[in-house]
C-alpha positions as CSV (number, residue, x, y, z in Angstrom):
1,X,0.0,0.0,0.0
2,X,1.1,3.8,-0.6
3,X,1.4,4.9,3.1
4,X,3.7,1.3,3.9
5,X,6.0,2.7,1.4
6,X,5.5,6.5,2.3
7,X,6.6,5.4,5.9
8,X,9.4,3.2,5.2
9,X,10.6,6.1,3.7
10,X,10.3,8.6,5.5
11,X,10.3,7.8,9.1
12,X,13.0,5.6,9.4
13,X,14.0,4.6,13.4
14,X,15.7,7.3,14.2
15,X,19.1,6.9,15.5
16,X,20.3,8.6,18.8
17,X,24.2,7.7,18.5
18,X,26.3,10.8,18.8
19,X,28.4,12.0,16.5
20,X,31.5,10.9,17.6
21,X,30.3,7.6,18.6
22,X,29.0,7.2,15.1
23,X,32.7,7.8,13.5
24,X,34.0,5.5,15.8
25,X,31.9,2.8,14.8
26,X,32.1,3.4,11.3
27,X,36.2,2.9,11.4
28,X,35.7,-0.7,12.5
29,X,32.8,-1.3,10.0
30,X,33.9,0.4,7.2
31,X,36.2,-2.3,6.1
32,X,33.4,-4.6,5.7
33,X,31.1,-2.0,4.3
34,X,33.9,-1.5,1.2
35,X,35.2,-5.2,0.7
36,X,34.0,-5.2,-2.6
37,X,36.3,-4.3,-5.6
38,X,35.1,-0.7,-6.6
39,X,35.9,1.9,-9.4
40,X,37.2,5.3,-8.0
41,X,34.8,8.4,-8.7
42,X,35.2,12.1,-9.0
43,X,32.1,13.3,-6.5
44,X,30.7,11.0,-4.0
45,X,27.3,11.9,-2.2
46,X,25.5,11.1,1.1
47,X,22.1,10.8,1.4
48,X,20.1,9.4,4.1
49,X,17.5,8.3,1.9
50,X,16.4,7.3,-1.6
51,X,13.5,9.5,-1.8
52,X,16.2,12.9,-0.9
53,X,18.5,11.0,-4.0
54,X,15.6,10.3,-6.7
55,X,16.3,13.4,-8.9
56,X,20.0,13.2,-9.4
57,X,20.3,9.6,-9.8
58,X,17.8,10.3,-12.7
59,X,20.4,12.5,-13.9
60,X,23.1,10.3,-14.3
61,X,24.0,7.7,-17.0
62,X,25.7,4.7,-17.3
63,X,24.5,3.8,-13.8
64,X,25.1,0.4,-11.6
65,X,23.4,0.0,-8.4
66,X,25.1,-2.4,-5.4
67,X,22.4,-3.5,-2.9
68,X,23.7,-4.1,0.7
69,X,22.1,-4.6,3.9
70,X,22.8,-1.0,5.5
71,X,23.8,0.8,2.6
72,X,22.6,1.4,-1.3
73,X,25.7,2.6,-3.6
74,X,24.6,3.9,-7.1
75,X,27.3,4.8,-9.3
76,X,27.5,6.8,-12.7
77,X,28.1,9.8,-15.0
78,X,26.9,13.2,-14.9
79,X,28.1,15.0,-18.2
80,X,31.6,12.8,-18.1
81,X,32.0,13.6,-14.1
82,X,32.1,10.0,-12.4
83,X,29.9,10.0,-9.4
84,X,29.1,7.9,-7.1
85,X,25.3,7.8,-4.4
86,X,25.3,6.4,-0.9
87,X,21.8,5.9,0.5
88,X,22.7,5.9,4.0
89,X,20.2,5.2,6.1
90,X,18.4,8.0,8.7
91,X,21.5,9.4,11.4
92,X,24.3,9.7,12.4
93,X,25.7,6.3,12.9
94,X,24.4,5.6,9.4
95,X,25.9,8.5,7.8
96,X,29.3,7.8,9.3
97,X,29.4,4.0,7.9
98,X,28.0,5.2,4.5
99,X,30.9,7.6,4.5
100,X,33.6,5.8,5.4
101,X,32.8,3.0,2.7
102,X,32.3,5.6,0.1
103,X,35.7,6.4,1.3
104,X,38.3,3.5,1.5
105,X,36.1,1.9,-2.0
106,X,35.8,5.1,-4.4
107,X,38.5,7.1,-3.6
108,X,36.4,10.3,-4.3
109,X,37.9,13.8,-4.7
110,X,35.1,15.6,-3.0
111,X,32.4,14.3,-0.9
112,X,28.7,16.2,-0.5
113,X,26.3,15.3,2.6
114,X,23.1,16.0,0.4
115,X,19.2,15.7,1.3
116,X,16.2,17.5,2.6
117,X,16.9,20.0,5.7
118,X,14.3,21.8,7.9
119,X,14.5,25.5,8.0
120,X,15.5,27.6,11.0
121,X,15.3,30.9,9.7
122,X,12.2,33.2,8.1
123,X,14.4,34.1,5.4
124,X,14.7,30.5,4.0
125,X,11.5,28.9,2.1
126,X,10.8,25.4,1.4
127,X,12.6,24.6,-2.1
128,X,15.6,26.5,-1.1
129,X,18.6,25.8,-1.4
130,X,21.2,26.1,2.2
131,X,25.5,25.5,1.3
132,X,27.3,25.3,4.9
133,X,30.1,27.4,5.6
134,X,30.3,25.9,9.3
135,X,28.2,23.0,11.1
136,X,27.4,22.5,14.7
137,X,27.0,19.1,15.6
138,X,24.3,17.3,18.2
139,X,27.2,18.3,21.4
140,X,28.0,21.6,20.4
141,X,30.9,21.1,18.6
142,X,32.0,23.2,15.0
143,X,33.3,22.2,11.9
144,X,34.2,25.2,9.5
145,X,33.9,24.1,5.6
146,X,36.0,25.0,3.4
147,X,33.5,26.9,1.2
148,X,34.8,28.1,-2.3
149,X,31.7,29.2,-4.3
150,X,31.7,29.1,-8.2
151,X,30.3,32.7,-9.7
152,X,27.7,31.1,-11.1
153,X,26.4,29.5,-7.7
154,X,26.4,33.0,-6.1
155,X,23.5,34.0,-8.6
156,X,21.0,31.4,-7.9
157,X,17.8,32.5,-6.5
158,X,17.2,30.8,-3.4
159,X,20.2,30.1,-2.2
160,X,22.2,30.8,1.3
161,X,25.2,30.2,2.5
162,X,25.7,29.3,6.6
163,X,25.8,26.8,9.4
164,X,23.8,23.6,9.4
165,X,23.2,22.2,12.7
166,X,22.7,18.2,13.3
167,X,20.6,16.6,15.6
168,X,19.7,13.2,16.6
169,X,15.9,13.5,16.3
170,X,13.7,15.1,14.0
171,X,12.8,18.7,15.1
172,X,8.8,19.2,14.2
173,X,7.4,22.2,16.3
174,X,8.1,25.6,15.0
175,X,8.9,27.3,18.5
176,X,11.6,24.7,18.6
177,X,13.2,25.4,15.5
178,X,13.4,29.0,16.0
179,X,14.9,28.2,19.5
180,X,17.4,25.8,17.9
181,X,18.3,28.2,15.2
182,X,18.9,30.9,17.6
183,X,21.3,29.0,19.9
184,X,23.6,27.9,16.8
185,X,23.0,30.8,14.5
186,X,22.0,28.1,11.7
187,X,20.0,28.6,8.9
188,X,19.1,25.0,8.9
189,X,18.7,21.4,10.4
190,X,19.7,17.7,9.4
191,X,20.6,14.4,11.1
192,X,23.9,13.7,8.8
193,X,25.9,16.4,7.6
194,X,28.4,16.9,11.2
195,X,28.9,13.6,11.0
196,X,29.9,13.6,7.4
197,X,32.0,16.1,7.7
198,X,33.9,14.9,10.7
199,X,35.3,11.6,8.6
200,X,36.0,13.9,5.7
201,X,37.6,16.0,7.8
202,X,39.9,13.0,9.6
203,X,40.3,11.5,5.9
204,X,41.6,14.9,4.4
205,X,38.5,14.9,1.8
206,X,37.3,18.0,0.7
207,X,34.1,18.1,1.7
208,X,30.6,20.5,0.8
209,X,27.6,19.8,2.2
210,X,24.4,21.0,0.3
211,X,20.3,20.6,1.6
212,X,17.0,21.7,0.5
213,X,14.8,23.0,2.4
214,X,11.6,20.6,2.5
215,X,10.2,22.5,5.9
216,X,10.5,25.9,6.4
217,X,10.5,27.1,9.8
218,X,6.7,27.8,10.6
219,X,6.1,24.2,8.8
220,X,4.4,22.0,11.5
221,X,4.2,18.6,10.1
222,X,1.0,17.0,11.2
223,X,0.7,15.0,14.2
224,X,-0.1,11.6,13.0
225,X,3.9,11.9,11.4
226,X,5.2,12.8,14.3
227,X,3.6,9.8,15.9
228,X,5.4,8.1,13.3
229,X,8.4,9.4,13.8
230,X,8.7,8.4,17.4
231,X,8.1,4.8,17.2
232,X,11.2,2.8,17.8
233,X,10.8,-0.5,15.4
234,X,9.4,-1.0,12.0
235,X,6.5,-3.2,12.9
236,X,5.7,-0.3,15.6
237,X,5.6,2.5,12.6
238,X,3.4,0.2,10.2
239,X,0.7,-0.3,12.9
240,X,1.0,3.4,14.2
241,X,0.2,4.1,10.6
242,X,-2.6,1.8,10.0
243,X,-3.8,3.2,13.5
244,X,-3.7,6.8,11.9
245,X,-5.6,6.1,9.0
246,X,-7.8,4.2,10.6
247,X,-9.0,7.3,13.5
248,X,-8.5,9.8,10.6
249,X,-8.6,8.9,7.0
250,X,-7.7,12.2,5.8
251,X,-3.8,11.5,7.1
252,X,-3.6,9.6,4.0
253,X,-4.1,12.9,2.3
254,X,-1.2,14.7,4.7
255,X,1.2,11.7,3.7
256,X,0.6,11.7,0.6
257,X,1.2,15.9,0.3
258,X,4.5,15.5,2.2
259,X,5.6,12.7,-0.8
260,X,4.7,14.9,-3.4
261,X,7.0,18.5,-1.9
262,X,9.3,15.6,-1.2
263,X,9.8,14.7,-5.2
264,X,9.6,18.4,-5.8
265,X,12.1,19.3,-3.2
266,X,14.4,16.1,-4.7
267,X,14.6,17.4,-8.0
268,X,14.9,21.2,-7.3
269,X,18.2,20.2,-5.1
270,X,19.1,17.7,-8.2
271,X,19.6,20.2,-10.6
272,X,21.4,22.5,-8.3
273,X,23.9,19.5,-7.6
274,X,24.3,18.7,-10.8
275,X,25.7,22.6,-11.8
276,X,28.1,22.2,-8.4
277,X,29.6,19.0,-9.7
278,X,30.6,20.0,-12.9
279,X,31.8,23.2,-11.7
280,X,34.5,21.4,-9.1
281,X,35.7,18.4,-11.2
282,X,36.8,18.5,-15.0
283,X,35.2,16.0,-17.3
284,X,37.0,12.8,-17.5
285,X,39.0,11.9,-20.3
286,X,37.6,9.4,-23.1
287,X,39.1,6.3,-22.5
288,X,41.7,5.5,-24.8
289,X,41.0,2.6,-27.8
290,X,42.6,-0.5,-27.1
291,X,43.3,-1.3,-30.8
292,X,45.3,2.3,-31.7
């Protein structure tokens, strides 16, 4: 049914790990995670989840897909820049694993943490776009990014440039945005990008992170999603669901709204992606003919 697949989507068991706890976990797993034999790439990404990388993995070509248990890798072209996609998982501990496989198997010259953000300031509307120029992560800590804009970035309507803030749970209430916003003067909140960027940063990986805003800060998502949200086990999310729809039939409808901004949001932050790429790695020589 739609909202079994809406919800295993979106309101994955979220993961309260912090930060550093997830990086240290990751270093023991990741060898595991990247045992495979894999091609290097160019631009690696990090997205929790496959709905957040839907409109740039349209974009590329040439694409294979490796299936694991805890982590999706799809890797292809994007107008002769090889990239590779990590679907992550939801958190922090995910993030960190997905990153450092994406690491020690593809070798990539830059690494993005890419998805859907919530917004912390008035100023930013959903379907913007937020680059980080510093992150706070869930205990406080900062991470400054390296942030050297191409000129044709700077002009895109939409866009701002400052600090993302992670956290371990899903912020829904408006009040508590603002409040979070306002103790880490950040434009924006997500549950990866610290993390990301500490393993980038330990690896010596240049490292962007890039979100789209799919709540802005007076977005309240409804409260049959935030029930969602807090349930701790898959079976416990399906029957909170079917528990929803069953006392109010119209939170079908409020599902189904959040999927569709969701596709829109995907595909808005897609195309802005796809211009970053191309504008930090050169396009990859045509391989040369075996028989000349």
């Amino acid at each position: 049914m739609v909202w079994q697949s809406l919800v295993r989507t979106w309101l994955q068991q979220q993961v309260r790990q912090s930060a550093s706890q997830a990086v240290n976990a990751a270093r023991q797993r990741a060898g595991d995670a990247a045992s495979a034999p894999a091609a290097p790439c160019q631009v690696g990404l990090v997205f929790a989840l496959g709905i957040e990388s839907g409109g740039l993995v349209d974009l590329l070509s040439e694409t294979s897909t490796i299936q694991g248990a805890e982590l999706t890798i799809r890797q292809g072209t994007l107008q002769s820049r090889s990239v590779v996609v990590a679907e992550a998982g939801v958190g922090s501990l995910a993030a960190a694993r997905a990153t450092q496989a994406l690491l020690a198997g593809h070798r990539p010259q830059w690494v993005i943490s890419a998805g859907f953000a919530g917004g912390l300031n008035a100023r930013l509307a959903r379907g913007d776009i937020v680059m980080a120029d510093s992150l706070a992560g869930p205990d406080g800590r900062r991470l400054t990014v390296d942030l050297k804009m191409p000129a044709e970035a700077t002009a895109t309507p939409g866009l701002h440039v400052g600090r993302l803030v992670t956290t371990d749970a899903v912020i829904f209430r408006p009040a508590d945005k603002r409040a979070l916003g306002e103790q880490h003067q950040a434009l924006a909140v997500d549950m990866e990008s610290w993390t990301i960027g500490e393993v980038c940063r330990q690896a010596k990986t240049r490292f962007l992170a890039i979100r789209v805003i799919s709540d802005a800060v007076d977005d309240e998502l409804p409260a049959d999603v935030e029930r969602l949200a807090r349930q701790t086990t898959r079976a416990a999310r399906l029957g909170a669901a079917a528990g929803a729809i069953f006392r109010r039939p119209s939170s079908m409808k409020d599902m189904l709204k959040l999927k569709e901004e969701a596709l829109i949001a995907s595909d808005r932050l897609a195309r802005f992606l796809a211009g970053i790429i191309v504008q930090l790695v050169p396009p990859r020589e045509p391989a040369a003919d075996s028989d000349h």
